[in-house]
Structure formats: structure tokens, C-alpha cells
PAZAPA-4460 file (N, C-alpha, C; in steps of 0.05 Angstrom, whole numbers, plus 32768, in hexadecimal, padded with zeros to 4 digits):
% residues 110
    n_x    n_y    n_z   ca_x   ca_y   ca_z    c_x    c_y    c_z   seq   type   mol
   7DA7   7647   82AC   7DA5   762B   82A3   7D8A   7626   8296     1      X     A
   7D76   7632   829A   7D59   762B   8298   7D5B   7642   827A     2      X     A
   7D69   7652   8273   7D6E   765D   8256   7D7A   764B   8247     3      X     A
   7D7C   7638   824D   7D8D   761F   8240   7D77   760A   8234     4      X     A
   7D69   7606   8248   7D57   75F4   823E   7D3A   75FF   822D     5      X     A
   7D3C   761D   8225   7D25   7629   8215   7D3A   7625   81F5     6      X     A
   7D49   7625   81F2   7D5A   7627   81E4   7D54   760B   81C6     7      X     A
   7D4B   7615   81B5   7D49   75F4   819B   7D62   75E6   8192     8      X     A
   7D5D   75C4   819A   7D65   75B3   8192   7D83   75B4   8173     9      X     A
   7D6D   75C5   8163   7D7B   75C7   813D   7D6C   75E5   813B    10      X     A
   7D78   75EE   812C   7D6B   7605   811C   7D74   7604   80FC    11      X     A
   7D5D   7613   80ED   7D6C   7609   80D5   7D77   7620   80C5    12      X     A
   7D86   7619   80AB   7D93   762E   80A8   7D84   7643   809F    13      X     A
   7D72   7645   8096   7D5F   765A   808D   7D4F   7673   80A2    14      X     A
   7D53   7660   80B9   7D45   766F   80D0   7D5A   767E   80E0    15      X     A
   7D79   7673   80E1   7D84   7678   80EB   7D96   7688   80D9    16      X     A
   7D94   7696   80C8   7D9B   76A3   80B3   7D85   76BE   80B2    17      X     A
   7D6B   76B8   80BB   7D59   76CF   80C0   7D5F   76DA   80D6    18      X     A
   7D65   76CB   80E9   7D6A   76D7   8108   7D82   76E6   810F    19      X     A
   7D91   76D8   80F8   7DB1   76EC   80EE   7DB0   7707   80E3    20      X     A
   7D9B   7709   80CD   7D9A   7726   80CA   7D86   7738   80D1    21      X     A
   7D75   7724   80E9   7D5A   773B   80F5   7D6E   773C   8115    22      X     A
   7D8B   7739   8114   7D93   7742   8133   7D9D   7762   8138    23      X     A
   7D95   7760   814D   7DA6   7783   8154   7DC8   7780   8156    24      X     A
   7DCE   7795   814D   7DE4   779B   8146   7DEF   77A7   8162    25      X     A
   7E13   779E   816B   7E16   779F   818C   7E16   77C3   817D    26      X     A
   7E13   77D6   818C   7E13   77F5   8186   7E2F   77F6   8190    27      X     A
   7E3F   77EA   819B   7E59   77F5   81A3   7E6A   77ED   818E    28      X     A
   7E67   77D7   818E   7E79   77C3   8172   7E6F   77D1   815B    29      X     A
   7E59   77D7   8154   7E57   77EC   8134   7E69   7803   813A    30      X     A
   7E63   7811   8142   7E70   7825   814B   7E94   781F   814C    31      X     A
   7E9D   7813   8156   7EB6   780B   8154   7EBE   7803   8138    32      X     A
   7EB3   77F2   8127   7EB8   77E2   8114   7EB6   77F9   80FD    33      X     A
   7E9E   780D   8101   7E9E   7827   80F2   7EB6   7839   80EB    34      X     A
   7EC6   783D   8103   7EDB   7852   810A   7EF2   7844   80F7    35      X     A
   7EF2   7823   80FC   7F0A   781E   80F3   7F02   7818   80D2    36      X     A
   7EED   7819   80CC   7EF2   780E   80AB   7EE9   7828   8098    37      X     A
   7EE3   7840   80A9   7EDD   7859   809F   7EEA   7860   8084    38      X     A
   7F07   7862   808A   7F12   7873   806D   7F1C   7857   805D    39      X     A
   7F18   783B   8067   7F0F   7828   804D   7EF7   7821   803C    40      X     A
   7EDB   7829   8053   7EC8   782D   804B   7EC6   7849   8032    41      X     A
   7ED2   785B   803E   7ED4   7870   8029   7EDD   786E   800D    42      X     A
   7EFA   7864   8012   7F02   7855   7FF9   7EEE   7848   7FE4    43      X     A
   7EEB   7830   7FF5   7ED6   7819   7FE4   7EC2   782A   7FD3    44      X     A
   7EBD   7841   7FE6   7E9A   7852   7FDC   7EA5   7857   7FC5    45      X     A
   7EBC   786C   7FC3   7EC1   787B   7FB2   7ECD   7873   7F98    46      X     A
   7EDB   7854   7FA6   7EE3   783D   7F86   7EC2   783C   7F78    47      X     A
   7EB4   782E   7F8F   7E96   7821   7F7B   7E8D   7845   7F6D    48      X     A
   7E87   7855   7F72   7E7F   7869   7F71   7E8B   7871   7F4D    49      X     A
   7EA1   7872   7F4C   7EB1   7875   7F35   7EA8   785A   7F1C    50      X     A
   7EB0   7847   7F2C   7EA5   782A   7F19   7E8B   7831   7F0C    51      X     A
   7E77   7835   7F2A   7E5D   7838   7F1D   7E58   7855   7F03    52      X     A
   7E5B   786C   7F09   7E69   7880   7EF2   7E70   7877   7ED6    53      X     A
   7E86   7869   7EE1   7E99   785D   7EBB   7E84   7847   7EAE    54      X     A
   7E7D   783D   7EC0   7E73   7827   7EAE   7E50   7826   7EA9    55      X     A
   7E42   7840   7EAF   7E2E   7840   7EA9   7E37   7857   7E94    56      X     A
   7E4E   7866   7E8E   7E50   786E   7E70   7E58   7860   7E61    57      X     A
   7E5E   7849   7E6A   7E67   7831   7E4C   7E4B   7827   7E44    58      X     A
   7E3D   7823   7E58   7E2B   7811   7E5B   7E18   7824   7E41    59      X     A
   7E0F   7840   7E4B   7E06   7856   7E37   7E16   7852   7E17    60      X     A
   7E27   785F   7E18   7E3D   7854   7DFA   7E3C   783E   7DEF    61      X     A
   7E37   7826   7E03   7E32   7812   7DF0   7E0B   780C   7DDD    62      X     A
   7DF9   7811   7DF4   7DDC   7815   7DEF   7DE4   7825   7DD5    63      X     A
   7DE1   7838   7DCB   7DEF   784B   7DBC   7DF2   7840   7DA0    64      X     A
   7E07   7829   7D9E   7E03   781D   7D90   7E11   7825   7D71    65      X     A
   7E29   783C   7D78   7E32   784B   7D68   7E3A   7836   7D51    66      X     A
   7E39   783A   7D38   7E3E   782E   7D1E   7E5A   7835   7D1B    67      X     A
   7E60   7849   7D1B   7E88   784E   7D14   7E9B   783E   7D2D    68      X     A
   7E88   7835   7D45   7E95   7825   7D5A   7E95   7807   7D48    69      X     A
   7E7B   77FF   7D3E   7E7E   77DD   7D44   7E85   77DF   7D2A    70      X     A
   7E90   77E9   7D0F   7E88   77DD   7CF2   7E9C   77CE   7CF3    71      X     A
   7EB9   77CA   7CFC   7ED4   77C1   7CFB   7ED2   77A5   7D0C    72      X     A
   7EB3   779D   7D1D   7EBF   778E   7D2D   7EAB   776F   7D1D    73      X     A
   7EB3   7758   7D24   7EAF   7744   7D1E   7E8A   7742   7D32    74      X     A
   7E81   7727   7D24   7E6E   771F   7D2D   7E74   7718   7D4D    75      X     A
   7E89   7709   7D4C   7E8D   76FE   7D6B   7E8F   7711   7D7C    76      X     A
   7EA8   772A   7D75   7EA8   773E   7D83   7E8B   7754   7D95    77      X     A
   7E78   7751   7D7E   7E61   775A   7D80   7E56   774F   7D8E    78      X     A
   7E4F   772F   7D96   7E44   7726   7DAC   7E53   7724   7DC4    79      X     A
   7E6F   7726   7DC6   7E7E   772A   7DE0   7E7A   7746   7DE2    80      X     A
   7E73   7754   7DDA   7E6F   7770   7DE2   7E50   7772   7DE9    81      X     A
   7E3B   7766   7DE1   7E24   7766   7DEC   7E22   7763   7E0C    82      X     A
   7E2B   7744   7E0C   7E33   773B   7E1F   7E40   7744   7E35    83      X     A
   7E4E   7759   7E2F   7E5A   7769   7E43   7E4F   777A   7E4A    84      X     A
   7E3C   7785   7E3A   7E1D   77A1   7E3F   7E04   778E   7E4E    85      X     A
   7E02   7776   7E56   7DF1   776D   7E5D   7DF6   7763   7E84    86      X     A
   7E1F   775A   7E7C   7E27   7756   7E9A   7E26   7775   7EAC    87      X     A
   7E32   7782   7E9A   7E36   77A4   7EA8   7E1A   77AE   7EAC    88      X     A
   7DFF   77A9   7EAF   7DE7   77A5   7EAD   7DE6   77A1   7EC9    89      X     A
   7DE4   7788   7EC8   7DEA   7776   7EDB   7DF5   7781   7EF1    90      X     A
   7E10   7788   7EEE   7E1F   7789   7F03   7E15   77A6   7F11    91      X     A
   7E11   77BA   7F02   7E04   77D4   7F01   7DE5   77CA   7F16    92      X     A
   7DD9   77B7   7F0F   7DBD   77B4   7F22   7DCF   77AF   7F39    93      X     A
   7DD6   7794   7F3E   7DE0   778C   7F5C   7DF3   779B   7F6A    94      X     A
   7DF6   77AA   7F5F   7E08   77CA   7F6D   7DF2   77D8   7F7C    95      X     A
   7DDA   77E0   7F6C   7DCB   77F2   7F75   7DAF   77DB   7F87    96      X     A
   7DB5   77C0   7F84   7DA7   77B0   7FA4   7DB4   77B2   7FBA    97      X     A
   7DD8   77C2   7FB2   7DEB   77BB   7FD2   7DEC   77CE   7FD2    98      X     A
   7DE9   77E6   7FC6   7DE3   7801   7FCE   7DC3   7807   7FE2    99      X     A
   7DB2   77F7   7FDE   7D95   7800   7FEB   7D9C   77E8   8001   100      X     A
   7DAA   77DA   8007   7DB2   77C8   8011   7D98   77B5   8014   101      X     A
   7D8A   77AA   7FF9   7D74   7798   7FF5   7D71   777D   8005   102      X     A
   7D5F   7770   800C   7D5E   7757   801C   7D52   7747   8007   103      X     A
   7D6A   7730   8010   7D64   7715   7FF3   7D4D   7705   7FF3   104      X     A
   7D48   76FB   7FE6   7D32   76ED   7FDB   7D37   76D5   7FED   105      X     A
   7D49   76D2   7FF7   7D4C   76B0   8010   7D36   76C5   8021   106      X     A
   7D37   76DB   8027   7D2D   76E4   803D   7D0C   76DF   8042   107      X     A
   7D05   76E7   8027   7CE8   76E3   801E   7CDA   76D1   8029   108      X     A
   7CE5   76B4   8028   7CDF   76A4   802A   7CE1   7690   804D   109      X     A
   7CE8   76A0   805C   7CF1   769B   807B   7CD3   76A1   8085   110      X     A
***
């Protein structure tokens, strides 16, 4: 009962969002949750794994910049294709922050 009354009133979400990802993990429940998502976890690896592959040789081919690729295509085409070398960029970084499994910038600030 007396663990009840050390206990705060409000917490806010920022603090209680730090306390969320500085907790220990139960070691039995990882362990369990491991076994069962193993050969989906595997999967997933091996989809991103491939994605990441294909599309950092588009990403190359497009930098590149080949002239017998774009002469046929329109102005607009040319900037929806920029645009698409700039999201695959993109998407290519925030792959490799959930690969090092990076801590966000809310965090910084706790």
C-alpha cells in the first residue's frame, strides 16, 4: 500500500515514453516472443534485404543519369523520376536508422 502512495499524481507523455523505452525487457517473454516470430522475422529480413539490393541499383542507374534512358521522356516524366531518386533516398536512409535500431530525436529531448 505504502508503494501506492510514492507513486505520481500525472506523468507526462514524454517522460512516460522515456521510461517505456529505458525498461528491461521480461527475459522470459523475449525469449518466447523470439521462438515464435523467428522464421517471420527471417522472412521480413530477407524481403527488406532484397528491397534494400534492388533499389539501391535503381537508385545507382538512375544517379547515372544515362542519356539513351531519359531522351524519349517528357519534362514531367523527368521530374517524377527525380522525385522518385530522392524518396528511394529517403527510404534507403530510414531503413539503415531501423537497421542500427537509432533513438529518435523525441528522445533527445527527455
Amino acid at each position: 500500500m505504502s508503494e501506492s502512495n510514492n507513486l505520481p499524481q500525472a506523468i507526462s507523455h514524454k517522460k512516460l515514453s522515456y521510461l517505456m523505452l529505458k525498461a528491461q525487457k521480461d527475459a522470459h517473454f523475449s525469449d518466447e516472443l523470439s521462438e515464435i516470430e523467428s522464421p517471420e522475422k527471417r522472412e521480413f529480413e530477407e524481403l527488406i534485404n532484397n528491397w534494400e539490393a534492388s533499389t539501391k541499383k535503381v537508385v545507382n542507374e538512375l544517379s547515372k543519369r544515362k542519356e539513351n534512358l531519359l531522351k524519349d521522356k517528357s519534362p514531367n516524366s523527368l521530374i517524377a523520376l527525380g522525385a522518385m531518386e530522392v524518396h528511394l533516398n529517403m527510404a534507403l536512409q530510414a531503413l539503415n536508422a531501423f537497421n542500427k535500431g537509432a533513438i529518435s530525436r523525441f528522445e533527445k529531448y527527455i
